[in-house]
DRENNU-813689 format. One record per residue (C-alpha): residue number from 1; x, y, z. Coordinates in Angstrom, 1 decimal, decimal comma. Each point is the difference from the previous one (the first is absolute). Example, Ala and Ser with C-alpha at 12.3 -4.5 7.8 and 13.67 -1.06 7.14 Angstrom:
@num = 1&xx = 12,3&yy = -4,5&zz = 7,8 .
@num = 2&xx = 1,4&yy = 3,4&zz = -0,7 .
***
This chain:
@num = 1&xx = 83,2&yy = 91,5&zz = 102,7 .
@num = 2&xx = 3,0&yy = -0,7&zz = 2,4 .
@num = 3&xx = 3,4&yy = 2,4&zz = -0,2 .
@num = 4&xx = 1,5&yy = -2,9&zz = -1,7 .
@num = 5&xx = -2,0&yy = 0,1&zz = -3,1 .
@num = 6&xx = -0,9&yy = 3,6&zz = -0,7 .
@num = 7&xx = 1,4&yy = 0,9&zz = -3,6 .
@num = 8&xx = 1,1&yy = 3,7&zz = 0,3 .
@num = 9&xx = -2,1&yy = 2,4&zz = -2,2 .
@num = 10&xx = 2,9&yy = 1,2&zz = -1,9 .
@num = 11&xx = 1,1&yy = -2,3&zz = -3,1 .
@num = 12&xx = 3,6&yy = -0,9&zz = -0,1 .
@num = 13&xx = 0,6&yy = 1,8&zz = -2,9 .
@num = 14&xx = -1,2&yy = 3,0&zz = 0,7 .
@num = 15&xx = 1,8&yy = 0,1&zz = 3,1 .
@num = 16&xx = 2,9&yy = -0,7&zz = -1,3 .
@num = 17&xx = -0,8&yy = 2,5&zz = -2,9 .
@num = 18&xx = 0,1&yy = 2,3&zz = 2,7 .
@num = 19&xx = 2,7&yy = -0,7&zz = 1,9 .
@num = 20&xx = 2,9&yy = -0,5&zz = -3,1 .
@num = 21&xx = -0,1&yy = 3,7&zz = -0,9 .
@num = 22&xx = 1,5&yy = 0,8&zz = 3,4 .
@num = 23&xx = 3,5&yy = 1,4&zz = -1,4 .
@num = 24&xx = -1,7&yy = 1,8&zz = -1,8 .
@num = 25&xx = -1,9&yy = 1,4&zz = 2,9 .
@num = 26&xx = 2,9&yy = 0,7&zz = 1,9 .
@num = 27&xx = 1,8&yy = 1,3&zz = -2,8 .
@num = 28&xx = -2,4&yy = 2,8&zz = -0,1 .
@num = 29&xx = 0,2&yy = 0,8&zz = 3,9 .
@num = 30&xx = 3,8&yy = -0,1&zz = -0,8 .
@num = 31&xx = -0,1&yy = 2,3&zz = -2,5 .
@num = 32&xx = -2,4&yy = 2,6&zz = 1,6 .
@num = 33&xx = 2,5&yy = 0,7&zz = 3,2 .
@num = 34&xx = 2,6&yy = -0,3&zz = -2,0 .
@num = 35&xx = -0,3&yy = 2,3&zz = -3,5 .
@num = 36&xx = -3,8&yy = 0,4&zz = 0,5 .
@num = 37&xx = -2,4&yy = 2,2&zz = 2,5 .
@num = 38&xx = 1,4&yy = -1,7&zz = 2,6 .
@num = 39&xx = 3,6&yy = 1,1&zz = -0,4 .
@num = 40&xx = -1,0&yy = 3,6&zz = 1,1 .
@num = 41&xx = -1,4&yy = -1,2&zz = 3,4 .
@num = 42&xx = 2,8&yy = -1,9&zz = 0,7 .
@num = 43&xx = 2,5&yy = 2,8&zz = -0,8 .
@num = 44&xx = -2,6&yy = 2,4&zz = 2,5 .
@num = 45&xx = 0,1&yy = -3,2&zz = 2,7 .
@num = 46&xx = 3,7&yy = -0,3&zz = 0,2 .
@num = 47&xx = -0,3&yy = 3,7&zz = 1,5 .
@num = 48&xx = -2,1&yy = -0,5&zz = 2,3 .
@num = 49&xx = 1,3&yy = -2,5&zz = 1,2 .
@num = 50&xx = 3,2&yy = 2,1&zz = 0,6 .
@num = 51&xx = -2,6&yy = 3,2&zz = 1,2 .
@num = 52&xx = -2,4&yy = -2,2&zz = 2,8 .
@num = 53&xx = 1,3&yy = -1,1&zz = 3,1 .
@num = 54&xx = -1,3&yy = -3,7&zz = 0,7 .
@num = 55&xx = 2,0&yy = -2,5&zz = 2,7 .
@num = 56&xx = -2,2&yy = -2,7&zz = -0,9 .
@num = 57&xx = -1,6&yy = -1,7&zz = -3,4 .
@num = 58&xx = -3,0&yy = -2,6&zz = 0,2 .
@num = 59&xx = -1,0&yy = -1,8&zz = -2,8 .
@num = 60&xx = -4,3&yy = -1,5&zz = 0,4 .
@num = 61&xx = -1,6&yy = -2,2&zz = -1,9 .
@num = 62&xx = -2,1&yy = -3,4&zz = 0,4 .
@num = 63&xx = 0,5&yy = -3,2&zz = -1,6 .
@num = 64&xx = 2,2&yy = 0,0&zz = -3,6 .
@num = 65&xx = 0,7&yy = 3,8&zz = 0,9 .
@num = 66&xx = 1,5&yy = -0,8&zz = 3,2 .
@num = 67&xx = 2,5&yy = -2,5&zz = -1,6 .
@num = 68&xx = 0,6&yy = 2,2&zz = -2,5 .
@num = 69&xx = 1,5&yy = 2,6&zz = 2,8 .
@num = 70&xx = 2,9&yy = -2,9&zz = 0,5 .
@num = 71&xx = 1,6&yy = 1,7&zz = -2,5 .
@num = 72&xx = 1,1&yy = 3,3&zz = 1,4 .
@num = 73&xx = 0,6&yy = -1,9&zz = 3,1 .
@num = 74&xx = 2,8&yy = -2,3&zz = -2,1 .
@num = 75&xx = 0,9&yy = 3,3&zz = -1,8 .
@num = 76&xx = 0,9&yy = 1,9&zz = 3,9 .
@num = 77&xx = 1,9&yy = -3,1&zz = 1,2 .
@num = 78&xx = 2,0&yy = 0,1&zz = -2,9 .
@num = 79&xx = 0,8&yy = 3,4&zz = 0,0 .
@num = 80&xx = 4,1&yy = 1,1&zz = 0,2 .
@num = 81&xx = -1,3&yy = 3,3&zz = 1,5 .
@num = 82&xx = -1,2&yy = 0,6&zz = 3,7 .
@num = 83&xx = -3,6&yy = 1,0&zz = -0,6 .
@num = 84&xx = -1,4&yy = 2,8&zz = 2,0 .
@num = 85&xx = -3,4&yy = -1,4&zz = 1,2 .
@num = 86&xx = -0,8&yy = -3,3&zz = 1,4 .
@num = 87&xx = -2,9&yy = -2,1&zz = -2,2 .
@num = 88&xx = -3,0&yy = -2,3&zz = 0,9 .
@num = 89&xx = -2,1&yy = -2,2&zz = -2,7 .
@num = 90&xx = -3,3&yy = -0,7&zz = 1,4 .
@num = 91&xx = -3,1&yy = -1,7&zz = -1,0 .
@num = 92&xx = -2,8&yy = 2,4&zz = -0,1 .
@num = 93&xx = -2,6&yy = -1,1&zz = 2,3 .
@num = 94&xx = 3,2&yy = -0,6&zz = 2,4 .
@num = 95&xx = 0,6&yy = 3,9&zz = -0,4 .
@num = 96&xx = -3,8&yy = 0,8&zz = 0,5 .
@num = 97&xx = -0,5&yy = -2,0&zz = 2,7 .
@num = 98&xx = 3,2&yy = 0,6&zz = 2,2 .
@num = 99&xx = 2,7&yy = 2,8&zz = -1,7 .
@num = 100&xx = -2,3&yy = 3,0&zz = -0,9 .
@num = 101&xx = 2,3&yy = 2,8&zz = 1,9 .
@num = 102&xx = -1,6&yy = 2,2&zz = 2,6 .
@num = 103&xx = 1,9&yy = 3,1&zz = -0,6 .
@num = 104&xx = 1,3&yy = 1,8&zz = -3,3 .
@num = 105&xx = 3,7&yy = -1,8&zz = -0,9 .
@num = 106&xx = 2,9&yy = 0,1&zz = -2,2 .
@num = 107&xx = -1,1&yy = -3,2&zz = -1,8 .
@num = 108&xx = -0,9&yy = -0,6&zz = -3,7 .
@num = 109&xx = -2,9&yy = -2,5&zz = -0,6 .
@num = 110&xx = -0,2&yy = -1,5&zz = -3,2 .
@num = 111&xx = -3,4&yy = -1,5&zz = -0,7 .
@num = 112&xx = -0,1&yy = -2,8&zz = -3,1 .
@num = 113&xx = -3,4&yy = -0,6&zz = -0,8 .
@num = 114&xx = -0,8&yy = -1,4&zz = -3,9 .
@num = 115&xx = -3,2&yy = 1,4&zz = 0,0 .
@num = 116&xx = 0,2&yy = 3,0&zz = 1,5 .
@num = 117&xx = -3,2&yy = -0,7&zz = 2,1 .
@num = 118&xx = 1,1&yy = -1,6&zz = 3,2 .
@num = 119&xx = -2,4&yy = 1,1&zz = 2,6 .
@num = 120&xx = 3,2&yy = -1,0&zz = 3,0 .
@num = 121&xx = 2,0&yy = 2,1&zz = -1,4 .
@num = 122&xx = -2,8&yy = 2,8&zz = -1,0 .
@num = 123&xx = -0,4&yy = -0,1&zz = 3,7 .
@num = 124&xx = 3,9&yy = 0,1&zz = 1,1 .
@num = 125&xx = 0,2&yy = 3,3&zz = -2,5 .
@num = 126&xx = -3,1&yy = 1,6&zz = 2,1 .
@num = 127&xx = 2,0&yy = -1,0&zz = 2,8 .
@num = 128&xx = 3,0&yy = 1,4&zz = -1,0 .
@num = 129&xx = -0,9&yy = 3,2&zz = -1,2 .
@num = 130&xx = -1,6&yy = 0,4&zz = 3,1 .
@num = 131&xx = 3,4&yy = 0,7&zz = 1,5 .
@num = 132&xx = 0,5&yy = 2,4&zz = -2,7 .
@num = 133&xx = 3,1&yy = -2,5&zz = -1,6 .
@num = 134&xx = 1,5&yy = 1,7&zz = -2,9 .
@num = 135&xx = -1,5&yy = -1,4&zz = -3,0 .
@num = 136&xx = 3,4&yy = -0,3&zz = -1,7 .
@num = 137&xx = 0,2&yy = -2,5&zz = 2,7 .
@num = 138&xx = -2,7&yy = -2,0&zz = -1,2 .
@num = 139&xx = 0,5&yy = -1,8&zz = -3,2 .
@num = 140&xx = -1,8&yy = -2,3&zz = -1,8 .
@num = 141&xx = 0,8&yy = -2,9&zz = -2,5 .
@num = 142&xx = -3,1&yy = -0,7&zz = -2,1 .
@num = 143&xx = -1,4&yy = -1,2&zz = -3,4 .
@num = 144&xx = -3,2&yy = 2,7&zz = 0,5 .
@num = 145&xx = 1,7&yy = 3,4&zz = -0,1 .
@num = 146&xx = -3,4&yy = 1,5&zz = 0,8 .
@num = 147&xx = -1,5&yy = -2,4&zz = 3,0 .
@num = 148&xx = -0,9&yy = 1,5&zz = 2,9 .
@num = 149&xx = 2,5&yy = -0,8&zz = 1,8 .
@num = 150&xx = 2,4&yy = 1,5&zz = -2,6 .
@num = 151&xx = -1,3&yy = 3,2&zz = 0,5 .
@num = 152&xx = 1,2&yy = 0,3&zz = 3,9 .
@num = 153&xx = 3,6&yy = -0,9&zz = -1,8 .
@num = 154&xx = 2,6&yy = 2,2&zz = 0,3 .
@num = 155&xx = 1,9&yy = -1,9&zz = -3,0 .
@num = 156&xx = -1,6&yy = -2,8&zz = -2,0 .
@num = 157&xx = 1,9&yy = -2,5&zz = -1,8 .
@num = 158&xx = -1,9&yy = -1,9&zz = -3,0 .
@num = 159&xx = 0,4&yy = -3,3&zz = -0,8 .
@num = 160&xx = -1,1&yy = -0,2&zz = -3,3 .
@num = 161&xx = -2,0&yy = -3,1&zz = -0,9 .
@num = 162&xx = -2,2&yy = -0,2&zz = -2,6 .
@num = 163&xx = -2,1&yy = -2,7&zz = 1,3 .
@num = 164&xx = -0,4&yy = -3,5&zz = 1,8 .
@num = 165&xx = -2,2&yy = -2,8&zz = 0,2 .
@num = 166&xx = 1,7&yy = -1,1&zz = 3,8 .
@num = 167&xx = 0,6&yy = 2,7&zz = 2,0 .
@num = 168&xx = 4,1&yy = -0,1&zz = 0,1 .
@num = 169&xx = 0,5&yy = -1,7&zz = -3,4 .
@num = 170&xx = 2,2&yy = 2,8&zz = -1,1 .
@num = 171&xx = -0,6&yy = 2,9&zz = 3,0 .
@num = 172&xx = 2,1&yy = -2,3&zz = 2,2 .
@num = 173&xx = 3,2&yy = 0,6&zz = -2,7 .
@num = 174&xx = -0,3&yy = 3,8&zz = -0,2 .
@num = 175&xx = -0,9&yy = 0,5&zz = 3,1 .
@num = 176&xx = 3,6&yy = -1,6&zz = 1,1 .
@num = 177&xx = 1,7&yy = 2,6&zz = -2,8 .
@num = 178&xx = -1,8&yy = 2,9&zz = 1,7 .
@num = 179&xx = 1,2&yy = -1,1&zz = 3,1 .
@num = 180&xx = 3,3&yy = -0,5&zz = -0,9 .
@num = 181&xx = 0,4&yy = 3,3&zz = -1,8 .
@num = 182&xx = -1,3&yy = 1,8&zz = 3,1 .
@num = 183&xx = 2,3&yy = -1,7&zz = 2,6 .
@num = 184&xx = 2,9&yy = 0,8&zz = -2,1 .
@num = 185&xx = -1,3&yy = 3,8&zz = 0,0 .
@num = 186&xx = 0,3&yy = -0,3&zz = 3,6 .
@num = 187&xx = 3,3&yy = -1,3&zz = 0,6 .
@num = 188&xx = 0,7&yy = 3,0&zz = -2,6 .
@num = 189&xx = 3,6&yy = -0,4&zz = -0,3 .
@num = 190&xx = 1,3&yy = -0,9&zz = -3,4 .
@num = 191&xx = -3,7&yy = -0,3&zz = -1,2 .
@num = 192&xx = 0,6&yy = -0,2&zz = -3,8 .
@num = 193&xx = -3,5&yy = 0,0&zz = -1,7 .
@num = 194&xx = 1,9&yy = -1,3&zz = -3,6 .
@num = 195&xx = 1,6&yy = -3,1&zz = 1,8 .
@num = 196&xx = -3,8&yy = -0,8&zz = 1,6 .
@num = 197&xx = -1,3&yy = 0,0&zz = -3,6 .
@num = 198&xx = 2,9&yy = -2,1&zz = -1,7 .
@num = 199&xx = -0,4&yy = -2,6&zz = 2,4 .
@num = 200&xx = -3,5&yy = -0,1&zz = 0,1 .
@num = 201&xx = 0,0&yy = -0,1&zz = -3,9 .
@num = 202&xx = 2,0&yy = -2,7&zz = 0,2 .
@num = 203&xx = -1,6&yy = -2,0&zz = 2,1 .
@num = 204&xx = -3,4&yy = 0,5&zz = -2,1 .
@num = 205&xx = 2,1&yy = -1,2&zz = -3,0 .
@num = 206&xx = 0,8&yy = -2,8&zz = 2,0 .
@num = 207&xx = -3,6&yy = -0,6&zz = 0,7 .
@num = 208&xx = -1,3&yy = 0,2&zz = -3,3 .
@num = 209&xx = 2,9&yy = -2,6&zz = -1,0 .
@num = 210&xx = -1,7&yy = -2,5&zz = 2,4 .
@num = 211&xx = -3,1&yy = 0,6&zz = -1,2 .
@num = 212&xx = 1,3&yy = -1,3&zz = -3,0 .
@num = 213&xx = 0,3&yy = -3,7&zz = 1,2 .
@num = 214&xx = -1,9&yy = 0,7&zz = 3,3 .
@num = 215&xx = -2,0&yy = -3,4&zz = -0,4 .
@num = 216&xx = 3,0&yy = -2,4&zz = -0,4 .
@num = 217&xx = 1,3&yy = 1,4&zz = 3,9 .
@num = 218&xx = -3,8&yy = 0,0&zz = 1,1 .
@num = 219&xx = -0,5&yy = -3,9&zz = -0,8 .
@num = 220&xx = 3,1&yy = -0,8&zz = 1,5 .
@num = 221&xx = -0,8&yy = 1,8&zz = 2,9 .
@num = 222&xx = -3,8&yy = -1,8&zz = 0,4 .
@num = 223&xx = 1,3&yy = -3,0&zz = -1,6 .
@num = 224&xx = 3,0&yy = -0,4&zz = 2,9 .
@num = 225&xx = -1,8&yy = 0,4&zz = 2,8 .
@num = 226&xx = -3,8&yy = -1,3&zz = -0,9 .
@num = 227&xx = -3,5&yy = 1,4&zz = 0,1 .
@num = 228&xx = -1,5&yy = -1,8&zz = 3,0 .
@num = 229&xx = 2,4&yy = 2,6&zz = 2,1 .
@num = 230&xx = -0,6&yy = -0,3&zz = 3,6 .
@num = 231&xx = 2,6&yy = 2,1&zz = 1,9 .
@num = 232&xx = 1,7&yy = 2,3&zz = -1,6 .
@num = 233&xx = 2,5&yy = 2,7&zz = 1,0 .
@num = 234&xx = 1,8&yy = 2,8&zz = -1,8 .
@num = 235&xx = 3,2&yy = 0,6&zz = 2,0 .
@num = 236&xx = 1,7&yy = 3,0&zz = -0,7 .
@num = 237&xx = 3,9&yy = 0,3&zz = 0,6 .
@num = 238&xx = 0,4&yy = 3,8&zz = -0,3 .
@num = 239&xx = -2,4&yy = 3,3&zz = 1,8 .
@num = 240&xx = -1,1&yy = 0,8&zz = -3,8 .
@num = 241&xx = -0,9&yy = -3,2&zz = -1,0 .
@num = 242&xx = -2,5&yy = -0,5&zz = 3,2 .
@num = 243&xx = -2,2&yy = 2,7&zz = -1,7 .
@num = 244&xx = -1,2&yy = -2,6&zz = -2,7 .
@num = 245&xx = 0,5&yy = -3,0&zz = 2,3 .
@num = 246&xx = -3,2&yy = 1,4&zz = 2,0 .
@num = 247&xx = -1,6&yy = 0,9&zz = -3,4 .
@num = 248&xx = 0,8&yy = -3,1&zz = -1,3 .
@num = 249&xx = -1,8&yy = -1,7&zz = 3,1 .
@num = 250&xx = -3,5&yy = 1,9&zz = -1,0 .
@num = 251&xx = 0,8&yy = -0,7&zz = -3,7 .
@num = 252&xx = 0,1&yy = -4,1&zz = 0,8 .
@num = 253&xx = -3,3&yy = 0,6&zz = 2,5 .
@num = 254&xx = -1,8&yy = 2,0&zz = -2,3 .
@num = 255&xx = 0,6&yy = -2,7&zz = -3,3 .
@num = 256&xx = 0,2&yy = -3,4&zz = 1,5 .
@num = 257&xx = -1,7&yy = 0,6&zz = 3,3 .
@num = 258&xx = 2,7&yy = -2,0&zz = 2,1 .
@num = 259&xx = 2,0&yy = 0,9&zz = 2,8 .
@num = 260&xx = 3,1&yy = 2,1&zz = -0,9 .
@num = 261&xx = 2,4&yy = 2,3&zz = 2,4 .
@num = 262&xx = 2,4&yy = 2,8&zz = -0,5 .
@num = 263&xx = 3,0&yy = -0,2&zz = 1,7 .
@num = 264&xx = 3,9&yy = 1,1&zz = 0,4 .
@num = 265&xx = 2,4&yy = -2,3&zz = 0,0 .
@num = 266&xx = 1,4&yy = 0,6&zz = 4,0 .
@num = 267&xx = -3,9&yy = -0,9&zz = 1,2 .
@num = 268&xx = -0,5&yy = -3,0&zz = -2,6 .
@num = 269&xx = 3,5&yy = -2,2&zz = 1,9 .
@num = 270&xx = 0,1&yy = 2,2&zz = 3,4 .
@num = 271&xx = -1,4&yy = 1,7&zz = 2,9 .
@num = 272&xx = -3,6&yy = -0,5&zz = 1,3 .
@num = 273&xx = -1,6&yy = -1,2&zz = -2,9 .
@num = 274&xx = 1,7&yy = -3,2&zz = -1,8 .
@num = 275&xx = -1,8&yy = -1,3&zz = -3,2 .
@num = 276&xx = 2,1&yy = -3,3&zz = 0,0 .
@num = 277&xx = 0,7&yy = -2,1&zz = 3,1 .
@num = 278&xx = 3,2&yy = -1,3&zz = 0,1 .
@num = 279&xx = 0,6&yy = -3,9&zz = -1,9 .
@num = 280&xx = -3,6&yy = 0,2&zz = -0,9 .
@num = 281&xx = -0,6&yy = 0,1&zz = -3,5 .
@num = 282&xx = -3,4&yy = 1,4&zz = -1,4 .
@num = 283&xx = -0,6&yy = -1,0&zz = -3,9 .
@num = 284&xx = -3,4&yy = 2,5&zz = 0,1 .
@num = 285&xx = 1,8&yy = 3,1&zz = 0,9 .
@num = 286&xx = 1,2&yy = 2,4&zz = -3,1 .
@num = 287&xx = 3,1&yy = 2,0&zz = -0,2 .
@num = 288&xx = 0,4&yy = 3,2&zz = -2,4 .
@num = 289&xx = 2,9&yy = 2,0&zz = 0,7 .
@num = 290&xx = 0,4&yy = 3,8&zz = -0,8 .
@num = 291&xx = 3,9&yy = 1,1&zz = -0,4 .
@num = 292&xx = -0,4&yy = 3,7&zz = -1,4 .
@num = 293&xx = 3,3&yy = 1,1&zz = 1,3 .
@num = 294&xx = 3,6&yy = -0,9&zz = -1,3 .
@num = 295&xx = 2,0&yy = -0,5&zz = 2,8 .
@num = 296&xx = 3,2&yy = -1,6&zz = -0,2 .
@num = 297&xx = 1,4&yy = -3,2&zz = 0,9 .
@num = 298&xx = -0,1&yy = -0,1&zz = 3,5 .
@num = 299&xx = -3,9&yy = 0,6&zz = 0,1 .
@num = 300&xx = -0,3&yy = -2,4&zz = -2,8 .
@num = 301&xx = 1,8&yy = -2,4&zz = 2,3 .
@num = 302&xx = -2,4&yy = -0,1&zz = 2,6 .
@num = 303&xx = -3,1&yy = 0,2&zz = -2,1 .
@num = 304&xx = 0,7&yy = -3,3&zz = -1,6 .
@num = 305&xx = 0,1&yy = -1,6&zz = 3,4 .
@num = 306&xx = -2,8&yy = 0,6&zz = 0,9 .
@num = 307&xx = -1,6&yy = -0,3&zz = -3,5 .
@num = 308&xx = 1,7&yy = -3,6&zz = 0,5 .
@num = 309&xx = -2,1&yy = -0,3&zz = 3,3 .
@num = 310&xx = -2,7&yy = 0,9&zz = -1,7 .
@num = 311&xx = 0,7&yy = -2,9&zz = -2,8 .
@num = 312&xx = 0,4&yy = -2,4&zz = 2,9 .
@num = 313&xx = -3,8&yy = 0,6&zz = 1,4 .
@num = 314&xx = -2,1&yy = 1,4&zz = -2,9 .
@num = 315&xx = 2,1&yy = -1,8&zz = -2,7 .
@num = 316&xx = 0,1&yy = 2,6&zz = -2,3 .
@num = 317&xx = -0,3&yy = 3,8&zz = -0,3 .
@num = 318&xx = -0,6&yy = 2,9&zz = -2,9 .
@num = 319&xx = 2,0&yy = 2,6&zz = 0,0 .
@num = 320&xx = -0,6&yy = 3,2&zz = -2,3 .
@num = 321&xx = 3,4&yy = 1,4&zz = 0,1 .
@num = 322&xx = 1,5&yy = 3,6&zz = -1,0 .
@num = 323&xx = 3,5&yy = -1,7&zz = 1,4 .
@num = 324&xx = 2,6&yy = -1,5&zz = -3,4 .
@num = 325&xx = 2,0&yy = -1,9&zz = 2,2 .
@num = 326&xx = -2,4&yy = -1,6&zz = 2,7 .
@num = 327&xx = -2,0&yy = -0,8&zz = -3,4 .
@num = 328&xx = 3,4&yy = -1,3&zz = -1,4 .
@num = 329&xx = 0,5&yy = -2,8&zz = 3,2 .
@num = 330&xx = -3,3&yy = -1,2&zz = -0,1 .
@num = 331&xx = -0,1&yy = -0,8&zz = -4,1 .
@num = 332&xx = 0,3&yy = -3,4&zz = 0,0 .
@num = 333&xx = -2,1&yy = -0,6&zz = 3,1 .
@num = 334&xx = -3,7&yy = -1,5&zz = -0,5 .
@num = 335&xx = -1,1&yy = 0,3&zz = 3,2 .
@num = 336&xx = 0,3&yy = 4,0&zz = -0,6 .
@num = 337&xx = -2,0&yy = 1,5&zz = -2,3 .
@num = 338&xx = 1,8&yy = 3,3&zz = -1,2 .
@num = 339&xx = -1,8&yy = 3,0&zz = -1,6 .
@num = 340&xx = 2,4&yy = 2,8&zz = -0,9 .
@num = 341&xx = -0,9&yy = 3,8&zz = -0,5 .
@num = 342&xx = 2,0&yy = 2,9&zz = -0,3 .
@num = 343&xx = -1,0&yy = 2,7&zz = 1,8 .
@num = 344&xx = 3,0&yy = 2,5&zz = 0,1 .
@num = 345&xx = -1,8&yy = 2,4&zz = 2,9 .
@num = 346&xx = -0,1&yy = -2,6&zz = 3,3 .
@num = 347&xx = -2,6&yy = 1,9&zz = 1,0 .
@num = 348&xx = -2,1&yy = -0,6&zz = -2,6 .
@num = 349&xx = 0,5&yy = -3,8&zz = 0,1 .
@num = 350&xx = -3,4&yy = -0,4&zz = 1,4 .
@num = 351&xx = -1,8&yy = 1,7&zz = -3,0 .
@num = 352&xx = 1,7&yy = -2,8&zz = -2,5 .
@num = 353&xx = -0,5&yy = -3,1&zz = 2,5 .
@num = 354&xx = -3,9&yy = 1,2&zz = 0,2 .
@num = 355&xx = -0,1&yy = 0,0&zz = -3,5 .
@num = 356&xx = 1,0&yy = -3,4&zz = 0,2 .
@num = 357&xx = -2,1&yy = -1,8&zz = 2,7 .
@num = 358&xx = -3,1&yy = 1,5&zz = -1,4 .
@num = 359&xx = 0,2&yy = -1,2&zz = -3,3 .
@num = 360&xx = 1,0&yy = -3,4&zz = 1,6 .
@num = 361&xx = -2,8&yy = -0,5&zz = 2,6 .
@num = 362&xx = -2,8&yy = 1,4&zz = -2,7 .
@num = 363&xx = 1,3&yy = -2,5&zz = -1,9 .
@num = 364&xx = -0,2&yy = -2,6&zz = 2,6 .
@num = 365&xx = -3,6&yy = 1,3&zz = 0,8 .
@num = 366&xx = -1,1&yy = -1,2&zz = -3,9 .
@num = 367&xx = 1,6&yy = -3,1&zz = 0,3 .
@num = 368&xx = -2,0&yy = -1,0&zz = 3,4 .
@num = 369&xx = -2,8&yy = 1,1&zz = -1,4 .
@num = 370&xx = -1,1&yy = 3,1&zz = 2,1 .
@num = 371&xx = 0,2&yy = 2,2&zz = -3,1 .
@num = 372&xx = -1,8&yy = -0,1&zz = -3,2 .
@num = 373&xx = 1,7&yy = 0,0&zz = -3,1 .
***
């Protein structure tokens, strides 16, 4: 049986059984940090965070965990305050292979590993503590509180999922809110636990009012650009929004088994890698754009030029867009295929625009026949 015609061994409706509870998934890890058990360890991290000294934070993880660390990343380039440490995001067999320090330092290493179990970063711990690191220096973001690799943990943060057929279904969403909860402890100024959980509620509110009508968006989506996709990239305009632009590459792999790319904006139309030659026009290519930011009108400006290039070689593009008025230009355009959310924390874009493109390429994946019904 050839690649092309395995059926996966997961029905389409029980995958998507599984996946459509995910606000309610991340409700719950919401809830915990916020007015649960996890609102007490945040209170006891915010001072020690103000007690440790650390010059230094490095966020580890492999595959969806690494993209998911482009979210502090976007949250320390935004920040109005000088930060007092520096900040790396590395892939973890990266930081096995070639960054395990040789000498004790002022760094914090945040591990994200969903099933606790990693036998890298099991190793890197041994490593580390080793050079007798402070285990409030090493912290872990997991959805196995009690893994092994939990245990060698100065601080463990839980993701909360109840369960997944795909590894990343719904871990891939809280995962991003842990993340984003722990790089705002970090910056520490103004951190306002409260404000964290009213936007967050309201952008789960906002995701169960998709779900609502999720298929209508869904068709359109397969519907505009086909299901004999060939090349297909997810181009994200803003830091956040790459987080799910990588995912989003795995997602189109994993359920239609065709080539598909993750990439920002600045790398898609410059530098050393050009998708598009100049006056050639390629039919077979895809375009889905991710605008998770709200800029205003002279970023807007230059994003429609080059989404106007990108009309010129590709003929048409999706774009899933947390932006009113960029959606408000291209309204009456049909070679733009617009798919508005509201997400009212930018940095949590990337957990709504998942949502999305999952439901849309599982969707894709029954209509081409490489999932059962």
């Amino acid at each position: 049986m050839t690649p092309e015609t395995q059926i996966w061994p997961f029905s389409y409706n029980d995958l998507l059984k599984n996946f459509l509870n995910a606000p309610e998934v991340l409700q719950d890890c919401v809830n915990s940090y916020t007015t649960g058990e996890g609102k007490k360890m945040v209170q006891n991290i915010i001072q020690i965070v103000s007690q440790i000294k650390f010059s230094k934070v490095v966020f580890i993880g492999n595959t969806f965990n690494h993209f998911a660390s482009f979210i502090p990343r976007f949250v320390f380039m935004n920040s109005p305050y000088a930060l007092d440490f520096t900040w790396e995001c590395i892939e973890l067999t990266e930081f096995y292979d070639y960054f395990l320090p040789e000498d004790s330092q002022d760094t914090l290493y945040i591990f994200i590993s969903r099933s606790g179990s990693s036998r890298l970063i099991l190793k890197a711990l041994d490593h580390l503590s080793l050079l007798k690191i402070d285990r409030n220096l090493l912290w872990l973001i997991t959805n196995e509180q009690n893994s092994p690799v939990a245990k060698k943990c100065g601080q463990v943060f839980h993701t909360y999922v109840d369960s997944e057929l795909v590894i990343g279904l719904k871990s891939f969403g809280n995962t991003l809110f842990v993340l984003y909860l722990v790089s705002q402890m970090l910056v520490g100024t103004d951190f306002n636990l409260g404000t964290i959980q009213k936007g967050s509620f309201e952008l789960i509110s906002e995701l169960k009012d998709f779900r609502e009508s999720w298929e209508k968006s869904v068709d359109q989506i397969s519907d505009f650009l086909g299901y004999e996709l060939q090349y297909l990239y997810f181009i994200s305009k803003d830091p956040s929004s790459l987080a799910c632009a990588k995912f989003a590459a795995l997602i189109a792999k994993t359920y239609h088994r065709k080539f598909a790319e993750g990439i920002a904006l600045g790398h898609f139309f410059h530098g050393p890698f050009q998708v598009f030659e100049r006056r050639i026009e390629d039919k077979s290519i895809n375009c889905m754009m991710l605008v998770g930011d709200r800029e205003g009108e002279e970023s807007n400006n230059t994003l429609i030029r080059l989404i106007d290039q990108i009309k010129i070689r590709a003929g048409k593009v999706v774009i899933l867009c947390n932006n009113p008025s960029l959606s408000a230009f291209y309204k009456s355009d049909y070679d733009v295929l617009m798919i508005n959310f509201n997400s009212p924390i930018i940095e949590l874009s990337p957990i709504f625009e998942t949502f999305i493109l999952q439901l849309a390429f599982l969707k894709i994946a029954k209509k081409s026949g490489l999932i059962g019904k």
